[in-house]
C-alpha positions in Angstrom: 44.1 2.6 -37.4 43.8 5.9 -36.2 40.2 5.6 -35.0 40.8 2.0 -33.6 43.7 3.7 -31.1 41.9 6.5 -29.8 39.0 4.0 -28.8 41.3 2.1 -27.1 42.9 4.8 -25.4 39.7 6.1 -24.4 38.4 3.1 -22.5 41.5 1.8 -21.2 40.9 3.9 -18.3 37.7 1.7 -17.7 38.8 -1.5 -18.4 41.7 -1.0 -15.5 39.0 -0.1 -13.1 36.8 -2.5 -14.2 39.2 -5.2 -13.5 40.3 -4.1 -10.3 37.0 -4.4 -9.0 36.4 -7.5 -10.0 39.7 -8.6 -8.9 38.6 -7.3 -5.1 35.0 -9.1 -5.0 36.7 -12.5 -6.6 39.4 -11.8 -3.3 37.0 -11.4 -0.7 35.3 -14.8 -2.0 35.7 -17.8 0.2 36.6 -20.2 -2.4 38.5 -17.7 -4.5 40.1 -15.8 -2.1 43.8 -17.7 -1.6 44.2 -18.0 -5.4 45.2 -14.5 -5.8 48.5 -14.8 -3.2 49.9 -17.7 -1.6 53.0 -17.5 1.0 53.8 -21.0 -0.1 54.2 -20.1 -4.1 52.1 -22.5 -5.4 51.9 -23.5 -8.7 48.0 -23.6 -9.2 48.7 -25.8 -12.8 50.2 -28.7 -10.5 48.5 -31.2 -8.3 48.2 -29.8 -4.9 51.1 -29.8 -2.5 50.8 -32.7 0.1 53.4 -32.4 3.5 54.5 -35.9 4.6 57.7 -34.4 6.9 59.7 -31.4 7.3 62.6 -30.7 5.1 65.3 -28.5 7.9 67.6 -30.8 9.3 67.7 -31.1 13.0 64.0 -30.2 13.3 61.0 -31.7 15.0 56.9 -30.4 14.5 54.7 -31.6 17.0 51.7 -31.0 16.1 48.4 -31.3 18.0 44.7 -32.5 16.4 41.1 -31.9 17.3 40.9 -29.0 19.7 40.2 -26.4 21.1 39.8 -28.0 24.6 40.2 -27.6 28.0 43.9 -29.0 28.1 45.4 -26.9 25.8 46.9 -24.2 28.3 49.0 -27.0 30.4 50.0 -27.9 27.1 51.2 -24.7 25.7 53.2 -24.1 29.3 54.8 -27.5 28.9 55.6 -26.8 25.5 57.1 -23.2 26.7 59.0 -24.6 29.7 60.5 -26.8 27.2 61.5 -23.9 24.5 59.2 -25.9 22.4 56.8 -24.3 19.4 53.8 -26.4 18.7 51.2 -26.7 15.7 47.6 -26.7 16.6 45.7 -28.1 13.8 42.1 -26.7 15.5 38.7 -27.7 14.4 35.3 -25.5 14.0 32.6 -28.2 15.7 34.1 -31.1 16.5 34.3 -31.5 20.2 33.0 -28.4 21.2 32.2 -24.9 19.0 35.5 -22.5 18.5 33.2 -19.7 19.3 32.8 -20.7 22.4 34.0 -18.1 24.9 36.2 -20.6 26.9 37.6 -21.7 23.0 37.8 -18.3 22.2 40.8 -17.4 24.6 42.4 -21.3 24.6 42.6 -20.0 20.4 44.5 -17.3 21.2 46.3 -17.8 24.1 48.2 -20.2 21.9 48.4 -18.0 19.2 49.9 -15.2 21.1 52.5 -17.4 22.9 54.0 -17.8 19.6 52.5 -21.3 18.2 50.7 -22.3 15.2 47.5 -22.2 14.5 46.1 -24.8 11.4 43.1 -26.1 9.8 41.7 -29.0 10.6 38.4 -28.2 9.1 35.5 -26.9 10.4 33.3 -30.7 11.1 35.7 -32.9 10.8 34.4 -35.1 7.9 36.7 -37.6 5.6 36.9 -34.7 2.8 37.8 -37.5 0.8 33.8 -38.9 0.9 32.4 -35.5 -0.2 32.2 -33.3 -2.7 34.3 -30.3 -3.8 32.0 -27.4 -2.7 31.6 -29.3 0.7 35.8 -29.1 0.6 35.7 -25.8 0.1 33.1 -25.4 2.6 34.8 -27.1 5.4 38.0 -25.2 5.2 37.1 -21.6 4.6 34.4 -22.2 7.7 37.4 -22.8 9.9 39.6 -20.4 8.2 37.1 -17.6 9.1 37.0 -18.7 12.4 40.8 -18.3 13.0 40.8 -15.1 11.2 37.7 -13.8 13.5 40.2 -15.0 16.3 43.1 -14.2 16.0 43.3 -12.1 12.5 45.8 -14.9 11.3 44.6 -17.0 7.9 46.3 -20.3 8.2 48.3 -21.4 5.0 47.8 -24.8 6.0 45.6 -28.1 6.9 45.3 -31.0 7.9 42.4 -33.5 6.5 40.7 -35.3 9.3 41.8 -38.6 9.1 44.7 -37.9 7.3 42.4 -39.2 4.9 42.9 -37.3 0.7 42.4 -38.0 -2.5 43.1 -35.9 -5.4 40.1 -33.6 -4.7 40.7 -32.4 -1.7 44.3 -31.8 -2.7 43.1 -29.9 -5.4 40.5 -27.6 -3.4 43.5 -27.0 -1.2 45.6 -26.4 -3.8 43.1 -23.8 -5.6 42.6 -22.0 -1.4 46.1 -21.9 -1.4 47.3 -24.4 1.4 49.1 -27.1 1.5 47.7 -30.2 3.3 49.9 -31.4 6.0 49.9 -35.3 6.7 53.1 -36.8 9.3 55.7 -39.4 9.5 55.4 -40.5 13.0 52.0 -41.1 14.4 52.3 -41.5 17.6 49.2 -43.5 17.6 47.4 -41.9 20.9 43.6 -42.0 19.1 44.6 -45.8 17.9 44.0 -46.7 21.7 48.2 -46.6 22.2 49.4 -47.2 25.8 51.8 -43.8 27.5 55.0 -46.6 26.7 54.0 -47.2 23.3 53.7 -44.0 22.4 56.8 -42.7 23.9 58.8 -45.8 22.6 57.4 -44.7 18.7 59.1 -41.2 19.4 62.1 -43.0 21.3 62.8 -45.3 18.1 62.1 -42.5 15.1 64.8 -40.5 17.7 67.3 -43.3 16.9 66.4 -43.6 13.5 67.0 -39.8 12.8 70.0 -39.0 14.4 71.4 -35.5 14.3 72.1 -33.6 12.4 70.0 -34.4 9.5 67.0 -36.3 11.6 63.9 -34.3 11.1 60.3 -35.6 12.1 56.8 -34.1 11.7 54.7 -36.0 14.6 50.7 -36.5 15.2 49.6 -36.0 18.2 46.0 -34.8 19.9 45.5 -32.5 22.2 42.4 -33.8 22.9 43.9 -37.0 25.0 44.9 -36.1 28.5 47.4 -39.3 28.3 49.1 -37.5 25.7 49.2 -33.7 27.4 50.5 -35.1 30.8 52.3 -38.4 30.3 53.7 -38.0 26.5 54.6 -35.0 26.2 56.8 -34.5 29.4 59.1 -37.6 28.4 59.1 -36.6 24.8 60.2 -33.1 25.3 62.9 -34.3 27.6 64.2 -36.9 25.1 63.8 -34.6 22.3 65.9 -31.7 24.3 68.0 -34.9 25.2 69.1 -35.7 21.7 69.2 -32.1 20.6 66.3 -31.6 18.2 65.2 -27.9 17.8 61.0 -28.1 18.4 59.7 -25.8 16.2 56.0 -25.5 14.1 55.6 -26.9 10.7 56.1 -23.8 9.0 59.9 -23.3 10.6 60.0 -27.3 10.1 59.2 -26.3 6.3 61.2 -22.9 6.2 57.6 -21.3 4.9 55.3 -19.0 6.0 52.7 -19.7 9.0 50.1 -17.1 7.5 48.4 -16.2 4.1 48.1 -13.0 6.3 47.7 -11.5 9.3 45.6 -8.3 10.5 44.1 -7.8 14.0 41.8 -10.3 15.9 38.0 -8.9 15.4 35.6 -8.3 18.2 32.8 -10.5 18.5 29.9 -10.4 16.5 26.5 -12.5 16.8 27.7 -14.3 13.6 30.0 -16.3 16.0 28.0 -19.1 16.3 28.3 -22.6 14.9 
């Protein structure tokens, strides 16, 4: 017994270093990484968390797909104007490559006006027809991209399409993130007129009357109908009916980040 404790006291020592360091490489792994610490307390033994609307009364989350693209600053200065916070929900190499020096500084020049930034995953592929190292793939490709950016590591995403199945909820859930779905689309990539969409947000408004009305809206940044003839009449009616227009994670009372450091400086690896 003796014998047995002083070998165990002698390579304790070891051991504790020994797991520490494996602990660190399995951290720095991209599919690994976000099972270690999660600002939305996940419990990694349950199915992965799915977002279908925001739970603080007297909220509204509109949140913008597809982009980074060229309308994105009149949009952030509407949203501003308007004492609005919106979620951009950005992909890698979709329309046009986030490294791009132009997407670059549309990135962060939301980012350091105070919105939220998102994963929508790096191609924008239905996750739900591909397999899980593809998954896992797609989002940490984007999540490195925001964290090259602007040093923030989204803790959460939205499948393209809105499109899941248990899979990709469970990839998500294993990263860390919760996927984040909607309950109003305001239909502006289904070919939706300006008056149809505004009328979707006009009747979930009536619907959802304060103070308990809350909604988590689609939108895409991408649609110049949407930047420069939804958006002002929405915000007005929104202000109008006295909805507080914040990002998902304030719509959620969670945290927008896994974590945050400093934006990095260019590299030649930011290419796509």
């Amino acid at each position: 017994m003796k014998f047995s404790f002083l070998v165990c006291a002698l390579l304790s020592p070891f051991f504790s270093v020994l797991a520490a360091s494996v602990s660190e490489e399995q951290s720095k792994a991209p599919g690994l990484r976000s099972l270690f610490e999660s600002p939305l307390d996940i419990d990694k033994r349950s199915p992965g968390q799915l977002i279908r609307s925001c739970t603080v009364p007297g909220t509204v989350a509109l949140t913008f797909d597809d982009g980074p693209l060229w309308y994105i600053y009149d949009l952030v200065r509407m949203l501003d104007a308007a004492g609005a916070k919106g979620t951009f929900f950005f992909n890698g190499n979709n329309h046009q490559c986030i490294y791009s020096e132009d997407n670059v500084k549309r990135v962060r020049y939301a980012y350091n006006r105070g919105h939220q930034v998102a994963s929508h995953t790096w191609s924008h592929w239905n996750l739900s027809n591909v397999d899980p190292d593809t998954i896992h793939n797609q989002m940490w490709m984007l999540e490195l991209a925001l964290v090259r950016i602007t040093g923030a590591d989204p803790a959460f995403m939205r499948p393209p399409y809105g499109s899941y199945n248990q899979q990709v909820l469970d990839v998500s859930r294993e990263r860390g993130q919760a996927d984040v779905i909607w309950d109003l689309d305001s239909r502006d990539s289904m070919g939706a007129s300006v008056q149809e969409s505004i009328n979707i947000y006009n009747n979930m408004i009536n619907q959802r009357p304060l103070p308990n009305g809350k909604i988590l809206a689609l939108n895409h940044e991408t649609r110049d109908t949407t930047v420069f003839q939804v958006m002002p009449a929405v915000l007005q009616r929104l202000k109008q009916a006295g909805y507080r227009m914040v990002t998902v994670a304030e719509c959620l009372g969670k945290q927008p980040y896994r974590s945050v450091k400093a934006p990095e400086a260019r590299t030649p690896d930011w290419k796509c």
